[in-house]
MARSENU-557158 format. One record per residue (C-alpha): x, y, z; residue in three letters; chain; residue number from 1. Coordinates in Angstrom, 3 decimals, decimal comma. Layout:
residues N
PT         c1         c2         c3   resn   chain   resi
PT          X          Y          Z    ala       A    NUM
...
***
This chain:
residues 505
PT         c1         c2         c3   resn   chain   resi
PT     77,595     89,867     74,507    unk       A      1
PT     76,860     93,591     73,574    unk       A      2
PT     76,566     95,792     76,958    unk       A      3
PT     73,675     97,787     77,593    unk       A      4
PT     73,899    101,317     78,287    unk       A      5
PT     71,179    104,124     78,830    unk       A      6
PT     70,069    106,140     76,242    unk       A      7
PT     71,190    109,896     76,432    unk       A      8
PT     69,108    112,557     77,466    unk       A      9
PT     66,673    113,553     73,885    unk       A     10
PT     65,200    116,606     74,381    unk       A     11
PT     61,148    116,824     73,998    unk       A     12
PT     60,717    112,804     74,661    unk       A     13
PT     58,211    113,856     77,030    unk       A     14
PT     55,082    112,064     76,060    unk       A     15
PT     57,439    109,166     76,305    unk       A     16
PT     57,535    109,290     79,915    unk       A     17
PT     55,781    107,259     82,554    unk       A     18
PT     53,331    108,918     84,853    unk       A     19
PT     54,871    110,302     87,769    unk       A     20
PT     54,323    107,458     89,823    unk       A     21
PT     55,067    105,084     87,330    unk       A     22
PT     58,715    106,698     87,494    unk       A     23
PT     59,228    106,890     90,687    unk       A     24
PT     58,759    103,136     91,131    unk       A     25
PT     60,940    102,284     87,947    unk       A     26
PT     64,098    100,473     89,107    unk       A     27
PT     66,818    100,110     87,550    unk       A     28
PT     67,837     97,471     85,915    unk       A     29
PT     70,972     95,108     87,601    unk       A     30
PT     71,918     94,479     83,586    unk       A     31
PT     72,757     98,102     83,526    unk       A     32
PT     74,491     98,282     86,965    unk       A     33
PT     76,583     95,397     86,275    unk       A     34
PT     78,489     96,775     82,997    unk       A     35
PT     78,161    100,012     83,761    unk       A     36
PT     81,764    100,576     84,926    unk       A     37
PT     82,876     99,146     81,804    unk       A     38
PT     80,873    100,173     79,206    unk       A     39
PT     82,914    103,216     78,235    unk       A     40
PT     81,223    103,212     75,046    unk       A     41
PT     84,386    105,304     73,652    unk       A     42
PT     84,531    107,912     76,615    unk       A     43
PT     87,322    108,160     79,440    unk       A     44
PT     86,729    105,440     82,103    unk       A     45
PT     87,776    105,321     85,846    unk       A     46
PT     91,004    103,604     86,039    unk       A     47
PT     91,040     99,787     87,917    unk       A     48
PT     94,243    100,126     90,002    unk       A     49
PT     92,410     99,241     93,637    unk       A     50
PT     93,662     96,715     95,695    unk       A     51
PT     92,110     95,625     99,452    unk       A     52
PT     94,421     97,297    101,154    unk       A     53
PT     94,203    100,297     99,345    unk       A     54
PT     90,293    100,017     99,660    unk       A     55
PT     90,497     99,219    103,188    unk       A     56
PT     92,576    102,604    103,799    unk       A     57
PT     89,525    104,366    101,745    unk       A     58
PT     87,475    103,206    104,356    unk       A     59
PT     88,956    103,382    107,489    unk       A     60
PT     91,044    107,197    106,242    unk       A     61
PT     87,242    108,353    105,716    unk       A     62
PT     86,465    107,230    109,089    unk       A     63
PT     89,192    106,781    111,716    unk       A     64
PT     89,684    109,982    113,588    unk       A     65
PT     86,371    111,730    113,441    unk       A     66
PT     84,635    111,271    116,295    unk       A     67
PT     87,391    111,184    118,512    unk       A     68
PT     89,999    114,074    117,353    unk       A     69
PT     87,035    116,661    116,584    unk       A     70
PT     83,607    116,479    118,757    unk       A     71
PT     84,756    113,941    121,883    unk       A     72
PT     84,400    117,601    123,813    unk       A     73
PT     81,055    117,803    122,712    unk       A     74
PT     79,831    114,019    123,000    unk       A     75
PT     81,445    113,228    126,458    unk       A     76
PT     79,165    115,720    128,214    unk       A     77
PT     76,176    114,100    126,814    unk       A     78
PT     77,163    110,868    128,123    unk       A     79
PT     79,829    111,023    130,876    unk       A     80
PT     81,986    108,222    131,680    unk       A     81
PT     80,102    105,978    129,340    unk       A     82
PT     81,111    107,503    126,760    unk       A     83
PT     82,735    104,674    125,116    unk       A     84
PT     79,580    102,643    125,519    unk       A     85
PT     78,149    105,151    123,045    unk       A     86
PT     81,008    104,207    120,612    unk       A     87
PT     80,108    100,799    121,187    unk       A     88
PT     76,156    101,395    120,319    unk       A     89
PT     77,035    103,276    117,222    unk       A     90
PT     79,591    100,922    116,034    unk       A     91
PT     77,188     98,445    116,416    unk       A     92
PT     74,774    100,001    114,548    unk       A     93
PT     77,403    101,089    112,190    unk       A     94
PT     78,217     97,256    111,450    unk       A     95
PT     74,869     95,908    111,021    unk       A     96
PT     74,783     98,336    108,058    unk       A     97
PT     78,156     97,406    106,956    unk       A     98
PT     77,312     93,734    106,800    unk       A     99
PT     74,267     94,980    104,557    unk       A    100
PT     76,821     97,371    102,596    unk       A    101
PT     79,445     94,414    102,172    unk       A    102
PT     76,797     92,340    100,711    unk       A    103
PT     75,607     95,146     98,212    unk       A    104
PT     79,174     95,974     97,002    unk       A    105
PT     79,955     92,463     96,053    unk       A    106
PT     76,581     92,152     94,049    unk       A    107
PT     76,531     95,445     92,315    unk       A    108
PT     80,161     96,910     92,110    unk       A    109
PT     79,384    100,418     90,854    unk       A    110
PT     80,638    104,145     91,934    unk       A    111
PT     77,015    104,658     93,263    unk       A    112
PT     77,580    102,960     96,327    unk       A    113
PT     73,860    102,828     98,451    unk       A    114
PT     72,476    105,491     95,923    unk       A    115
PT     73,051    102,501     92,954    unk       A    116
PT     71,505     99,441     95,163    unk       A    117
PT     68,321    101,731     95,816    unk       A    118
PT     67,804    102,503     92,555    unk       A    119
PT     68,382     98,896     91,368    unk       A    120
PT     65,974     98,337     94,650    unk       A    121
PT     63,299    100,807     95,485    unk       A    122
PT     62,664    102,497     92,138    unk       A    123
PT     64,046    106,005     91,117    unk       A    124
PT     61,556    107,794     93,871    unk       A    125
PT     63,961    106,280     97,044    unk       A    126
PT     67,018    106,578     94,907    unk       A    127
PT     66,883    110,111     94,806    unk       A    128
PT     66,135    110,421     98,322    unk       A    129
PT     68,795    108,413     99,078    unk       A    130
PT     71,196    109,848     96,492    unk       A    131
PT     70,329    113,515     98,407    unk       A    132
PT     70,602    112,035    101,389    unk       A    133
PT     74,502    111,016    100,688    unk       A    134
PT     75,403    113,920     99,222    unk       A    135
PT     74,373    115,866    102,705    unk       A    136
PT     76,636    112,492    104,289    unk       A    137
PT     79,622    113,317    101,991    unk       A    138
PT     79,549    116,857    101,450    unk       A    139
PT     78,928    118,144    104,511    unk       A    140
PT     81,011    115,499    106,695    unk       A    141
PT     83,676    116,710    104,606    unk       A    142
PT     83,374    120,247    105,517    unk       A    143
PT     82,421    119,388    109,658    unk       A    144
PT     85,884    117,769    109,559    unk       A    145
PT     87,604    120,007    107,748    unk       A    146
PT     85,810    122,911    110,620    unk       A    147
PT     88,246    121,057    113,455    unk       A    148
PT     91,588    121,774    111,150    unk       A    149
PT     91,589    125,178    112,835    unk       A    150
PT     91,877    123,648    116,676    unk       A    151
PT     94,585    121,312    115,732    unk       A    152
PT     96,439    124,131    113,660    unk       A    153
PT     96,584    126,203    116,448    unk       A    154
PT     97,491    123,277    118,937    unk       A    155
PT    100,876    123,027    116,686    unk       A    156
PT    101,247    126,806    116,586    unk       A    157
PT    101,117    127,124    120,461    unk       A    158
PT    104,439    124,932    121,035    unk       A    159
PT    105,998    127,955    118,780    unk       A    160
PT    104,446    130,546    121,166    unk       A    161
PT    101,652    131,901    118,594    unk       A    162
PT     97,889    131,263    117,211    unk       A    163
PT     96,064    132,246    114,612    unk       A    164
PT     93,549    134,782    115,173    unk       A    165
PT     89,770    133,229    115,925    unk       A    166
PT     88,971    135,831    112,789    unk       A    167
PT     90,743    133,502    110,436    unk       A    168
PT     90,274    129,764    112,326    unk       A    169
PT     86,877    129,906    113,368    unk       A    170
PT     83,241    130,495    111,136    unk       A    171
PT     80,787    132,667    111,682    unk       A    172
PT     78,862    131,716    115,088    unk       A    173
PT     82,049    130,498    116,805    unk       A    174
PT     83,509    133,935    117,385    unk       A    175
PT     85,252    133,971    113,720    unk       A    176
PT     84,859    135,243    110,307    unk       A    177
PT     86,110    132,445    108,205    unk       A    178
PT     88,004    128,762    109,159    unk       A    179
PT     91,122    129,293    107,001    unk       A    180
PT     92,519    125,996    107,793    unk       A    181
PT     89,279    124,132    107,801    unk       A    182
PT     89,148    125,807    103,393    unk       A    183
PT     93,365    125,124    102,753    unk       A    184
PT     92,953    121,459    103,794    unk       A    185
PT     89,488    121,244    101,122    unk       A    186
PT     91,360    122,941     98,654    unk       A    187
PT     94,719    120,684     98,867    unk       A    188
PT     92,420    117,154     98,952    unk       A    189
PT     90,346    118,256     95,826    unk       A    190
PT     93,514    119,386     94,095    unk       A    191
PT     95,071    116,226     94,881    unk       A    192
PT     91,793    114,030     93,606    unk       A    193
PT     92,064    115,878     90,434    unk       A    194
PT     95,418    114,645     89,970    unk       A    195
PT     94,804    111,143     89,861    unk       A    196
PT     92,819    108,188     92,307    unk       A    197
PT     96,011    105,933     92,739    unk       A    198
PT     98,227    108,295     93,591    unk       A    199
PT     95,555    109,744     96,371    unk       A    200
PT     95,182    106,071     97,293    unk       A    201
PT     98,693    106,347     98,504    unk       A    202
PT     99,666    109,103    100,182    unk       A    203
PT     95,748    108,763    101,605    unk       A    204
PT     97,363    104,825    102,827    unk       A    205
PT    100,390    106,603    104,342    unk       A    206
PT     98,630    109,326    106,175    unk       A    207
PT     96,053    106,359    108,010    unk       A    208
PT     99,512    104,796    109,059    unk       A    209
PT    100,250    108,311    111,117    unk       A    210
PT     96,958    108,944    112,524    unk       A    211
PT     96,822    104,913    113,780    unk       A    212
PT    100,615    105,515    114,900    unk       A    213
PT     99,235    108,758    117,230    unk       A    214
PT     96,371    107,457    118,322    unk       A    215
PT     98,323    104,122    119,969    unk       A    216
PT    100,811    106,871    121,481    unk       A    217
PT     97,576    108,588    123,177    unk       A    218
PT     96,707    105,703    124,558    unk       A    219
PT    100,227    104,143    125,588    unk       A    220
PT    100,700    108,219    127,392    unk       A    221
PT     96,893    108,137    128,684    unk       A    222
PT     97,173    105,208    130,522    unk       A    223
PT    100,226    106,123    132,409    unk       A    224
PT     97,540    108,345    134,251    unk       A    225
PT     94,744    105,895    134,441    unk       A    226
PT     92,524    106,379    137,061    unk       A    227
PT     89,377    103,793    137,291    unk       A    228
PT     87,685    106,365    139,806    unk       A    229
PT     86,433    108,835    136,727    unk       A    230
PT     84,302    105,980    135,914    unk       A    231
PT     82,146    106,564    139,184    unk       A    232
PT     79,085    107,120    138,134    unk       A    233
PT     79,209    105,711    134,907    unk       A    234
PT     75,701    107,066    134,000    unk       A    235
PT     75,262    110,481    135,365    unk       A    236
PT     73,417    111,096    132,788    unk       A    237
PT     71,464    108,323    132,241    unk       A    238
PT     70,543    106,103    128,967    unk       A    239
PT     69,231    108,942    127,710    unk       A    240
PT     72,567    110,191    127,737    unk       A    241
PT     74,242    107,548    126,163    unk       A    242
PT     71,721    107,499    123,525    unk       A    243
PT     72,261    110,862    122,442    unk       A    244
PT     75,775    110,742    122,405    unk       A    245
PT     75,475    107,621    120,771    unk       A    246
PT     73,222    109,447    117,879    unk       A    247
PT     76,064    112,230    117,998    unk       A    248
PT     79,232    110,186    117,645    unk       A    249
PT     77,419    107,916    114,681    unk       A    250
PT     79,270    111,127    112,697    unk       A    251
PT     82,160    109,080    114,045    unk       A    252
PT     81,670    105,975    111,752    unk       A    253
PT     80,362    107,907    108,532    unk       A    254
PT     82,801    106,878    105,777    unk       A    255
PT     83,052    102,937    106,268    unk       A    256
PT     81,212    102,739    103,624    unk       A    257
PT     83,491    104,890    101,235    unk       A    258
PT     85,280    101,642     99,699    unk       A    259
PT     81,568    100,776     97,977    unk       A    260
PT     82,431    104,340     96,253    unk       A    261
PT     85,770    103,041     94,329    unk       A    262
PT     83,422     99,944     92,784    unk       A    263
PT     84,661    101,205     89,586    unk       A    264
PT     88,384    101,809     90,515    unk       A    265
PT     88,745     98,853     92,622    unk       A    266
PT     90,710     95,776     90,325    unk       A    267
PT     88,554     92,734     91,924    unk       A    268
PT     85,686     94,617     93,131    unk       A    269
PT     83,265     91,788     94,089    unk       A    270
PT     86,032     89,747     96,285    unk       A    271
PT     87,458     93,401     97,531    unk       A    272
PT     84,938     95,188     98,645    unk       A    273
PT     83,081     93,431    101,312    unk       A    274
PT     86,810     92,384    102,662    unk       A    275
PT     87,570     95,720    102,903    unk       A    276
PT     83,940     97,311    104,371    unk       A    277
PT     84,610     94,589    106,941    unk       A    278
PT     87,971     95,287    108,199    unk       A    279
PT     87,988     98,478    108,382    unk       A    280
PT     84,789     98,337    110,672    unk       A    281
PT     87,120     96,130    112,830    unk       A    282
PT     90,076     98,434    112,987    unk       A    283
PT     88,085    101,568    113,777    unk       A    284
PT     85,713    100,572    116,408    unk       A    285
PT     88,599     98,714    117,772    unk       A    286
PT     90,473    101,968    118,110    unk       A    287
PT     87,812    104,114    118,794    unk       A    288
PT     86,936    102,617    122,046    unk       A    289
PT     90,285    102,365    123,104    unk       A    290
PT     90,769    105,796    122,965    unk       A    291
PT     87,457    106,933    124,927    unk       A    292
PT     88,473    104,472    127,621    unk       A    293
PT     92,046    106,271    127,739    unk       A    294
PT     90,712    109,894    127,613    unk       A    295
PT     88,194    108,944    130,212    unk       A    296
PT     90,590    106,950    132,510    unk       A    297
PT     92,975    110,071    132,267    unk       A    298
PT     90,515    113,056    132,937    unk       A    299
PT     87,016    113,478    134,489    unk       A    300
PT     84,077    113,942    132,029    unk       A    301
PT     83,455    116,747    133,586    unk       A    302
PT     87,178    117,939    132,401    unk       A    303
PT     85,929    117,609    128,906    unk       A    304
PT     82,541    120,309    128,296    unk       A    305
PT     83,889    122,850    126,388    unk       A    306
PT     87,529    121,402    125,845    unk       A    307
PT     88,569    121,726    122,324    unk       A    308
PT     91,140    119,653    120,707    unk       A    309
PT     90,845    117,204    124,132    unk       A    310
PT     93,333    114,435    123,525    unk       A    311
PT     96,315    117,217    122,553    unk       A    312
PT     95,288    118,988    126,125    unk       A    313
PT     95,630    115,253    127,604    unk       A    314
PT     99,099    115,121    126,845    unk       A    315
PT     99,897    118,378    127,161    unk       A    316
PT     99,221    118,135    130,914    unk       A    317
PT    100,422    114,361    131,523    unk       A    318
PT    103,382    115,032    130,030    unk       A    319
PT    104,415    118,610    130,011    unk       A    320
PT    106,385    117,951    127,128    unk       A    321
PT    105,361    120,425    124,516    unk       A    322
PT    107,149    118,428    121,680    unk       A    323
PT    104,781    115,502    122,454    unk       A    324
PT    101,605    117,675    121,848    unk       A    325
PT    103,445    119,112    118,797    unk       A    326
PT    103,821    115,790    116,871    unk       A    327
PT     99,942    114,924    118,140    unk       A    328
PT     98,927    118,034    116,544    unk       A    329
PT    100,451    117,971    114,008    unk       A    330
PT     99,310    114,243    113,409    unk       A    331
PT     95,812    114,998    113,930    unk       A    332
PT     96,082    117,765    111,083    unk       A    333
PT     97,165    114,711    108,727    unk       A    334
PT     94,079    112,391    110,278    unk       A    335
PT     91,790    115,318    109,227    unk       A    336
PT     93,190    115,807    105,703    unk       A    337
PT     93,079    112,081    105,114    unk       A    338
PT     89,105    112,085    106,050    unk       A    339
PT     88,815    115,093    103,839    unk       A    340
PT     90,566    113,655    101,107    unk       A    341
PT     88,766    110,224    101,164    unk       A    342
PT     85,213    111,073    101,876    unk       A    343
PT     85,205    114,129     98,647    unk       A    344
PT     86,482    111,399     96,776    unk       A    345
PT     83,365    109,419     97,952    unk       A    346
PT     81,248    112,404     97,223    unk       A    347
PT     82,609    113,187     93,636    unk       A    348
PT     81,612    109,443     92,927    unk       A    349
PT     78,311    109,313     93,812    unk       A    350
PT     77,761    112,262     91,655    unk       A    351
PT     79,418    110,817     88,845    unk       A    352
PT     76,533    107,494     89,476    unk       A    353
PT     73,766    110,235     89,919    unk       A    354
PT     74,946    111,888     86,621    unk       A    355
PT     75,497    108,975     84,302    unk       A    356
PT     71,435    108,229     85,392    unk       A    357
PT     70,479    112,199     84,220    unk       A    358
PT     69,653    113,006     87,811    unk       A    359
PT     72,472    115,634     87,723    unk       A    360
PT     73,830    117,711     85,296    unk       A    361
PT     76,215    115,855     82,882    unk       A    362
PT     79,432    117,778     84,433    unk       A    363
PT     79,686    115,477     87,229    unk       A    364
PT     80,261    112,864     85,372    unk       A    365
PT     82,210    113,521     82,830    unk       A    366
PT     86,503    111,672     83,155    unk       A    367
PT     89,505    113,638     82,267    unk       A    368
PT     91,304    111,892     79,375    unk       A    369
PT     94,682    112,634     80,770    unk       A    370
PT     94,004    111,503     84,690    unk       A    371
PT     91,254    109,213     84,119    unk       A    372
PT     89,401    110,916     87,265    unk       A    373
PT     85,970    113,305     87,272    unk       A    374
PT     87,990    116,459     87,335    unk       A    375
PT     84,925    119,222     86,470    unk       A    376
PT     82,741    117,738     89,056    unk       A    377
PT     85,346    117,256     91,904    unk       A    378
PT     86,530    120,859     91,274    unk       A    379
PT     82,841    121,791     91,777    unk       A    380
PT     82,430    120,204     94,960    unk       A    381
PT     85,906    121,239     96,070    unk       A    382
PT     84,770    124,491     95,741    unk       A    383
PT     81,529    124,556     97,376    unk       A    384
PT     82,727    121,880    100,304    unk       A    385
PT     85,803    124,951    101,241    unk       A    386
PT     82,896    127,424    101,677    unk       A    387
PT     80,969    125,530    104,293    unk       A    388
PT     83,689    124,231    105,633    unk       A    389
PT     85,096    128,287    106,264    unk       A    390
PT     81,657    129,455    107,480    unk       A    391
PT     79,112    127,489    108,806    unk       A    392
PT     79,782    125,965    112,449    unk       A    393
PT     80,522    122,137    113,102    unk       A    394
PT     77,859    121,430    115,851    unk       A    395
PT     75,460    121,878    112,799    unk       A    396
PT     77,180    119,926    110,569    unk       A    397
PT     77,583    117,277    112,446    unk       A    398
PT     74,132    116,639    113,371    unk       A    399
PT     72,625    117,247    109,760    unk       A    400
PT     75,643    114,909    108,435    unk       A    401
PT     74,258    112,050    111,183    unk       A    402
PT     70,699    111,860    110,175    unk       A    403
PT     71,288    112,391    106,252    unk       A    404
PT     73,598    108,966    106,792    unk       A    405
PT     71,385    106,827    108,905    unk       A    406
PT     68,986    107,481    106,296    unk       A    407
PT     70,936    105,930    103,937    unk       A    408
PT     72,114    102,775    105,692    unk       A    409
PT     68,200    102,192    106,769    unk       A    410
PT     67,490    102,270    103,138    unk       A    411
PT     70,780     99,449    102,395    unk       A    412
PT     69,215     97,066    105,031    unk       A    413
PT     65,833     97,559    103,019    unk       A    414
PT     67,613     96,809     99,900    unk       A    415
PT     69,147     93,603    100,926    unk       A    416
PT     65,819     92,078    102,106    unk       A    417
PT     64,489     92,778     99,269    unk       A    418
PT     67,080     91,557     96,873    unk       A    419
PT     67,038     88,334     98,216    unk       A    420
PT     63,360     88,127     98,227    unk       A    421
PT     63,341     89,508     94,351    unk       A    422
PT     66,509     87,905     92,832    unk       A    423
PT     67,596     84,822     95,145    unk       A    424
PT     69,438     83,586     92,068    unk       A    425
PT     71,845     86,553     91,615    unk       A    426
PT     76,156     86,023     92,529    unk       A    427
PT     76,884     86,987     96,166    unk       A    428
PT     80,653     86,998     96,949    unk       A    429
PT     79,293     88,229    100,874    unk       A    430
PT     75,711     86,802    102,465    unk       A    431
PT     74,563     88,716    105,342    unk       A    432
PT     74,781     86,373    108,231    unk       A    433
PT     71,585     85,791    110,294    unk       A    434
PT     69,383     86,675    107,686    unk       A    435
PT     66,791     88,977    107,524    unk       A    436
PT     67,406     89,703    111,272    unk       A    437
PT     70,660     91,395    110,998    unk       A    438
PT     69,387     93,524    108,072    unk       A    439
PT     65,792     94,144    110,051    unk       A    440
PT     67,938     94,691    113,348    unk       A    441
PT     70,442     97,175    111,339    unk       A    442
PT     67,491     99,039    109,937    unk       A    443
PT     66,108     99,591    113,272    unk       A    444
PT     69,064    100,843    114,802    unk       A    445
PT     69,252    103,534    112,359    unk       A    446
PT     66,011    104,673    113,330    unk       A    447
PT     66,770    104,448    117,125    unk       A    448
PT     69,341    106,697    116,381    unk       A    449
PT     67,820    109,121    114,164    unk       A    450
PT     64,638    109,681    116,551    unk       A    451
PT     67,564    110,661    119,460    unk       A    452
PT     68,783    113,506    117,342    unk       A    453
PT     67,518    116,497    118,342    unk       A    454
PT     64,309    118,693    116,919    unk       A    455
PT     66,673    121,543    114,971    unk       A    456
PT     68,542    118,169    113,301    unk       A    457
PT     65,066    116,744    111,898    unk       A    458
PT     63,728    120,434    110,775    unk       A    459
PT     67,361    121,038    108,759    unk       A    460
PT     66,501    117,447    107,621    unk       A    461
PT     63,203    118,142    106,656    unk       A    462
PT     64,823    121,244    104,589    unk       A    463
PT     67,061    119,906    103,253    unk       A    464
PT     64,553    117,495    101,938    unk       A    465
PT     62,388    120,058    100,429    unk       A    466
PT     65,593    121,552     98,162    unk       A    467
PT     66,052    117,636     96,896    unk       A    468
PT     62,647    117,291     95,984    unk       A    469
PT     62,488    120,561     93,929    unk       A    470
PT     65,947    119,760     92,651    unk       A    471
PT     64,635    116,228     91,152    unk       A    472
PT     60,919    118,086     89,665    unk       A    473
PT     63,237    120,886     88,422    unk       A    474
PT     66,025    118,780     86,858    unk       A    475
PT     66,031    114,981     87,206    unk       A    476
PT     62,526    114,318     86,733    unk       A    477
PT     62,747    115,495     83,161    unk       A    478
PT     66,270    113,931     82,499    unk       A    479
PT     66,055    110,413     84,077    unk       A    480
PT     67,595    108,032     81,483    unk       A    481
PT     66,001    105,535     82,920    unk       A    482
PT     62,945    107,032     82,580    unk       A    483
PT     63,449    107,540     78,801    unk       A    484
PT     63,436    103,882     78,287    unk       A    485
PT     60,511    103,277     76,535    unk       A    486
PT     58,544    100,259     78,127    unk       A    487
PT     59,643     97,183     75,259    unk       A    488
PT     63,264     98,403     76,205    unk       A    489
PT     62,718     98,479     80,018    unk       A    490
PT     61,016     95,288     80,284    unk       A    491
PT     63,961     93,558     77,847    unk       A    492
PT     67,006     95,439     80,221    unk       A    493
PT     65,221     94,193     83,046    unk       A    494
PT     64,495     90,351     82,039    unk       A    495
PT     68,905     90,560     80,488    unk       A    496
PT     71,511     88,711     82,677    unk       A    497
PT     73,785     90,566     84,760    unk       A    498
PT     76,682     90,584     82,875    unk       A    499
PT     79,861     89,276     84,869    unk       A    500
PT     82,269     91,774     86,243    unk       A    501
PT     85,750     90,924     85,661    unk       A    502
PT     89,082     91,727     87,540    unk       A    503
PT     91,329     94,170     85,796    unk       A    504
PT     95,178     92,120     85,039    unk       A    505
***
């Protein structure tokens, strides 16, 4: 059958338009979705060379680490000893989503990840919202990752009896004038990504082998100095504690869903996907709450307000050893360039979605003939991810990254309900289990969690929000190709089979 594909961008097809509501509500259509990935129509396309394990690295490289290797100091004095029960209520939360994202990704295997299944959802209104919304996820998770390089940099350089300056490893507001480290590790990732997806895939795979390797040597050195009385109280703060460190470390599990990015690049994409959502939730909540329980069992909370680059310190003084802390540090540098390097490839992907639809300019989507990746537009986002990442703090980032992301799963949940609702009929290689309550419940969590972030979070929200909706009246209200459809077209695309998507040899 011939594959649909939207109509370019025609300059003065104004009248053409639906009214603004009208738009806003269009959806688009799961014909279009479907052969999108392969309907290169002549142009470069992303290159199939996926596999589940490589996908499952995507995942759990964009997510292991986070939480635990750059804001534990500032999350355990929220909490106290329960500090790993806040990993546990944000992983939970974090899987109900991921249940909703696995069965997404199997149904609609495009680059778009949660920005594609709201448009094919909600209309063009939410998808933009949502689309916004990840870009503030990707973006800017990158960059508060990339802002902890500079503790772990100078944890190595401190075996060798020197630091770098707080001028050059710290922005502006932490006593710095630029994060040096926090801008080398953006620039190597996007220079990398440029280069080609499968050979990132790789060294991305190798590097999640290290950072698992050194967080199982934390723990195996941590508990040698377990002691079960820093768990007295284990509330000192209350549940109010736990859920705001629980809203806080939610930051730790952003990039799970980073495998629904690599629809296109992935060579089985409906069987692969939800596998790979699924076990990487497993391996990092797994290890995440392992850890906490170590780092608590080895040092009072208390121990921990102000403590930067915590677990290094742990070992440091349990073992004395400074060659110990050395390979942890250096380690934990690798763990951080592996969540950079995964989560801008995220980022550059969701762009590419967002541009193929007109909502962004063309750039972002256009694929380099000779490495078959979205060189312009990851070059772009490079650059602007190594200047936040060099000068704005990472208590800011984090927050605004939390609350852009819960956004986004709340609007997957929705999109799931509704999908089976609307088209019961369509192939699911993953069913929710439970259903509608573990959607309903997952949607709900996310708003539990946003309404604990704080009142500066919500107003940088709300911001933030204002810039997306003049960015979409300034520039994707008038290109939407979706929108250019005129209404026989639309109603034709919309009534068309999915088209099958078929594994690459």
């Amino acid at each position: 059958m011939t594959v649909p594909t939207l109509p370019g961008h025609v300059s003065g097809r104004q009248g053409s338009r639906p009214a603004l509501g009208k738009q806003l509500l269009r959806r688009k259509p799961m014909a279009l979705l479907a052969a999108e990935p392969d309907a290169g129509n002549g142009a470069p396309r992303l290159v199939r060379s996926f596999g589940v394990l490589q996908l499952t690295m995507i995942s759990v490289g964009a997510t292991l680490g986070t939480g635990i290797l750059v804001i534990l100091g500032e999350s355990v004095p929220l909490a106290g000893p329960a500090i790993w029960i806040s990993f546990a209520i944000a992983g939970l939360a974090a899987l109900l989503s991921a249940v909703s994202y696995a069965e997404m990704a199997g149904l609609v295997p495009a680059s778009g990840s949660s920005y594609s299944y709201t448009y094919a959802t909600m209309g063009e209104g939410m998808a933009w919202i949502c689309g916004w919304c990840l870009v503030l996820e990707y973006a800017v998770s990158v960059a508060a990752v990339a802002v902890g390089a500079g503790q772990y940099v100078n944890e190595t350089l401190a075996v060798f009896g020197t630091v770098l300056p707080d001028a050059f490893s710290q922005p502006p507001g932490d006593g710095g004038m630029v994060n040096i480290p926090a801008m080398v590790i953006v620039v190597l990732a996007t220079v990398l990504l440029v280069r080609g997806a499968r050979e990132s895939a790789w060294i991305n795979t190798a590097i999640v082998a290290v950072k698992v390797g050194i967080l199982l040597l934390f723990c195996a050195i941590a508990f040698t100095a377990f002691s079960a009385g820093n768990f007295d109280p284990l509330l000192p703060m209350g549940a109010a504690g736990v859920s705001a460190a629980a809203s806080r470390v939610f930051f730790s599990y952003i990039g799970f869903d980073a495998a629904s990015t690599a629809g296109e690049e992935a060579r089985n994409p409906k069987r692969d996907l939800p596998r790979a959502i699924m076990l990487s939730m497993l391996i990092v909540t797994t290890i995440y709450v392992l850890v906490a329980v170590a780092a608590i069992g080895a040092r009072p909370w208390g121990w921990f307000d102000g403590t930067e680059a915590a677990l290094v310190k742990i070992l440091e003084e349990i073992t004395g050893q400074p060659w110990i802390a050395l390979v942890f540090a250096v380690g934990a540098v690798l763990a951080i360039a592996s969540i950079v390097l995964t989560v801008l490839y995220g980022q550059t992907r969701i762009l590419l979605s967002m541009s193929r639809d007109g909502l962004v300019p063309a750039i972002f989507s256009r694929v380099s003939r000779r490495t078959g990746t979205p060189a312009a537009g990851t070059l772009i986002v490079g650059v602007a991810v190594a200047l936040t990442a060099g000068l704005v703090p990472l208590g800011a980032l984090a927050d605004a990254t939390s609350i852009g992301t819960l956004f986004a799963f709340a609007l997957v949940n929705a999109a799931v309900i509704y999908l089976r609702k609307a088209r019961p009929e369509l192939e699911r290689t993953f069913r929710v289990p439970f259903f509608p309550f573990t959607p309903i419940l997952g949607a709900i969590m996310c708003i539990y969690l946003m309404a604990n972030l704080g009142a500066e979070t919500w107003i940088t929200f709300a911001a933030w929000m204002l810039v997306g909706t003049a960015a979409y009246f300034g520039y994707g209200r008038r290109n939407s190709k979706v929108a250019a459809l005129d209404e026989t077209e639309y109603r034709e695309l919309a009534a068309a089979p999915r088209p099958s998507t078929t594994a690459a040899p």
